[in-house]
N, C-alpha and C positions, 0 to 999 in steps of 0.2 A: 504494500500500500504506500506508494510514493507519490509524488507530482500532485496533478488536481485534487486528488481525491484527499490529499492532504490539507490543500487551501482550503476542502469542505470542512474539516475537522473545527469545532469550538474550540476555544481554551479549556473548558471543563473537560471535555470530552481527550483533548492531544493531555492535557494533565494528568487524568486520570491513565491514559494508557504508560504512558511515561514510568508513573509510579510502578504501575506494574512490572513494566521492563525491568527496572532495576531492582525489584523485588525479585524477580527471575535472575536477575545476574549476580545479587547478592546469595542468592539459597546457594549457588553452583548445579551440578549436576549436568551441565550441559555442554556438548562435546566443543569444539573447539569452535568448529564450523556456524554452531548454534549460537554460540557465546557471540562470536561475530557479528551476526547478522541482529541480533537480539541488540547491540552497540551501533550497530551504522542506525535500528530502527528510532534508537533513544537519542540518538543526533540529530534527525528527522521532526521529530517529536520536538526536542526543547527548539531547535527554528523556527517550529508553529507557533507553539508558547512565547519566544521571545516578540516574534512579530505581531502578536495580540496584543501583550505586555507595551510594547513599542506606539501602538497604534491606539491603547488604552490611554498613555503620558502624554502622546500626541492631542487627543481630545481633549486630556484636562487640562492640559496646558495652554490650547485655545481659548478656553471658558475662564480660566483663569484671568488670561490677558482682557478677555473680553469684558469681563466681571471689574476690572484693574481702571478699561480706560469708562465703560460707563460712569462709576465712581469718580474718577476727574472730572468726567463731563458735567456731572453733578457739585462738585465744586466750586465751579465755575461761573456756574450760574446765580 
């Protein structure tokens, strides 16, 4: 599950599998090959997340601003 199907992913939803990943690579038990792929999945994953996270700061950081200059404007007057 790579590419598009990834950008569908939520943040709760890339979070949660995340977690799981590494609850899987944490227990062990899984050959080399698994271990692997289990690692490039959990790389995949926190890019979702970051670009959520990213795009979350992005918005409040908007409203902040926006919140910032309405306020002056209101000073002003």
């Amino acid at each position: 599950m790579t590419g598009k199907v990834d950008e569908a992913l939520g943040y709760e939803q890339a979070r949660d599998e995340l977690i799981d990943v590494v609850r899987r690579l944490e227990a062990g038990g899984t050959t080399l090959e698994e271990s692997l792929a289990l690692w490039e999945r959990g790389e995949e994953l926190a890019k979702v997340c970051r670009r959520w996270l990213e795009g979350a700061r992005a918005r409040l950081d908007a409203a902040l601003a926006e919140g910032a200059e309405r306020a002056e404007g209101e000073e002003g007057e």
